[in-house]
N, C-alpha and C positions, 0 to 999 in steps of 0.2 A: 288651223284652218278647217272650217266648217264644207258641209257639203249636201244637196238637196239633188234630187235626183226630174226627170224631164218626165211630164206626167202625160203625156199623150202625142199622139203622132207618129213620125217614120222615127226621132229620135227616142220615144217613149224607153224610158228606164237608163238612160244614159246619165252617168254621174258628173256633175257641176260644181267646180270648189268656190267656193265665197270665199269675199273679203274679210268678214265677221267686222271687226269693228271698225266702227262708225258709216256702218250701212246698218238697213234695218229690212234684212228679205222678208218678202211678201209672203203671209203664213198661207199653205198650202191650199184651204181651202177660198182664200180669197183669190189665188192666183186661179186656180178652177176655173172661178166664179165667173173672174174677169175674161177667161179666155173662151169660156161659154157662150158669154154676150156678145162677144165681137165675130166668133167664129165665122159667120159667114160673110167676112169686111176680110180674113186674110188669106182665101186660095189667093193667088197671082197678085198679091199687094204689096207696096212699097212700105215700108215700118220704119218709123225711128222711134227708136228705145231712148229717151232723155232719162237722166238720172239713172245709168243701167245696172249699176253693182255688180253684181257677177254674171251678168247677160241672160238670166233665166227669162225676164218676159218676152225678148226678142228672138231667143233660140227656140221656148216654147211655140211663136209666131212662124219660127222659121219650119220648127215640125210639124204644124200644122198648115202648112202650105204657103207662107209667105214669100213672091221670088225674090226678095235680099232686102236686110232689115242695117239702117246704119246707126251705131251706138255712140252716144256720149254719155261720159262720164270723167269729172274735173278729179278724181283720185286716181294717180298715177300707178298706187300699186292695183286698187280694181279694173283700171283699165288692163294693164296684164294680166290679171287672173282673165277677162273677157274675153281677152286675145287668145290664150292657154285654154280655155273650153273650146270654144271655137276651131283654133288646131286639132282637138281633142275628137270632136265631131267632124273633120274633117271641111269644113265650111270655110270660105274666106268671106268676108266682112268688113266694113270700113269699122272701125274704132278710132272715136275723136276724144282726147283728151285736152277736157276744156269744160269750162262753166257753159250753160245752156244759152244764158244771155246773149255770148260771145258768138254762138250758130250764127252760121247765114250760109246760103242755097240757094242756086235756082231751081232745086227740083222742090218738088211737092210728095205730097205721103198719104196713101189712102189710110192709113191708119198711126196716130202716135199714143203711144205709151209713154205715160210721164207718172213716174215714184218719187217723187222730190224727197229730201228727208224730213220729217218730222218734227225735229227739236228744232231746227230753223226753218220752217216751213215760209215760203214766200211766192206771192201768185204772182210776181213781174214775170221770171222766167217761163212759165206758163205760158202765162199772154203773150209773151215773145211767140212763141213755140207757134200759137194757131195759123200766124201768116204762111208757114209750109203746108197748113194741113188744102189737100184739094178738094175741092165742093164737092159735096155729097159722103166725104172720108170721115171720120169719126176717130174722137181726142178721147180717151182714157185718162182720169186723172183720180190716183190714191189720195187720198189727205184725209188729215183731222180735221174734227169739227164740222163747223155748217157748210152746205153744198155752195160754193163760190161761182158766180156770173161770169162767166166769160163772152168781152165783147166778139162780138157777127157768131157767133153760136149760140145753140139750142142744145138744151139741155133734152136726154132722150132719157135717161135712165139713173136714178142713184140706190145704192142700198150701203146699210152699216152693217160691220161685220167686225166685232169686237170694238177696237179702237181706230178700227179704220172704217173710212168710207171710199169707195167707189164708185164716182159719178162718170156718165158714158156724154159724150158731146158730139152734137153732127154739125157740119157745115154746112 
């Protein structure tokens, strides 16, 4: 078992074990990157972490001032490692294990993170994902390749970063 540590915040330096395989964590500087751009979308914001692997972008969210981030993730053993940081950092947390399709909510989210994985990368569950984000909240989304459309969004921000890209979305 792998393990990356929390790069800023009231968590900063708190260690995180990953699933290792058949996840693919966000390499350090793109997690930076991404949590630079959104920073001021998570004092007091609601987060759902889709696709969360070992809860590092939602914990990251959460040390940087998010008031509670809710996680899915359809890997039963990464959902317990999420659950196991989480205790770890002393935070309680919803963790939903479950494919992202399968969500449904009436709340809303001023901010979602979504890391799908790669080798089967597919923008349904995405698109599922936008009907919780709230107007004016902004969708995070890793993938390969070219910047993807997402319907009733705007696209605010994309940049590549080795083999990945991250595009920023507003509602």
């Amino acid at each position: 078992m792998n393990s990356i540590r929390i790069s800023s915040g009231k968590y900063r330096g708190m260690v995180l074990q990953t699933p290792g395989v058949g996840t693919h964590p966000m390499g350090a500087r793109e997690k930076l990157a991404l949590l630079n751009i959104i920073n001021d979308f998570l004092p007091g914001a609601k987060v759902l972490d889709a696709y969360a692997g070992s809860g590092a972008l939602g914990i990251e969210a959460l040390s940087r001032g998010a008031s509670e981030v809710v996680f899915i993730e359809k890997s039963p053993k990464a959902a317990k490692i999420i659950r196991k940081n989480l205790q770890n950092i002393g935070v309680d947390s919803e963790v939903l294990t479950q494919n992202v399709i399968n969500f449904t909510t009436d709340d809303r989210f001023g901010v979602i993170l979504a890391d799908p994985p790669y080798d089967d990368f597919e923008l349904t569950g995405v698109e599922h994902l936008t009907q919780f984000l709230d107007t004016g909240g902004v969708l995070v989304l890793s993938h390969p390749g070219e910047v993807p459309e997402l319907p009733g969004m705007a696209l605010k921000k994309s940049r590549k970063y080795a083999g990945a890209t991250i595009s920023v979305y507003l509602r």
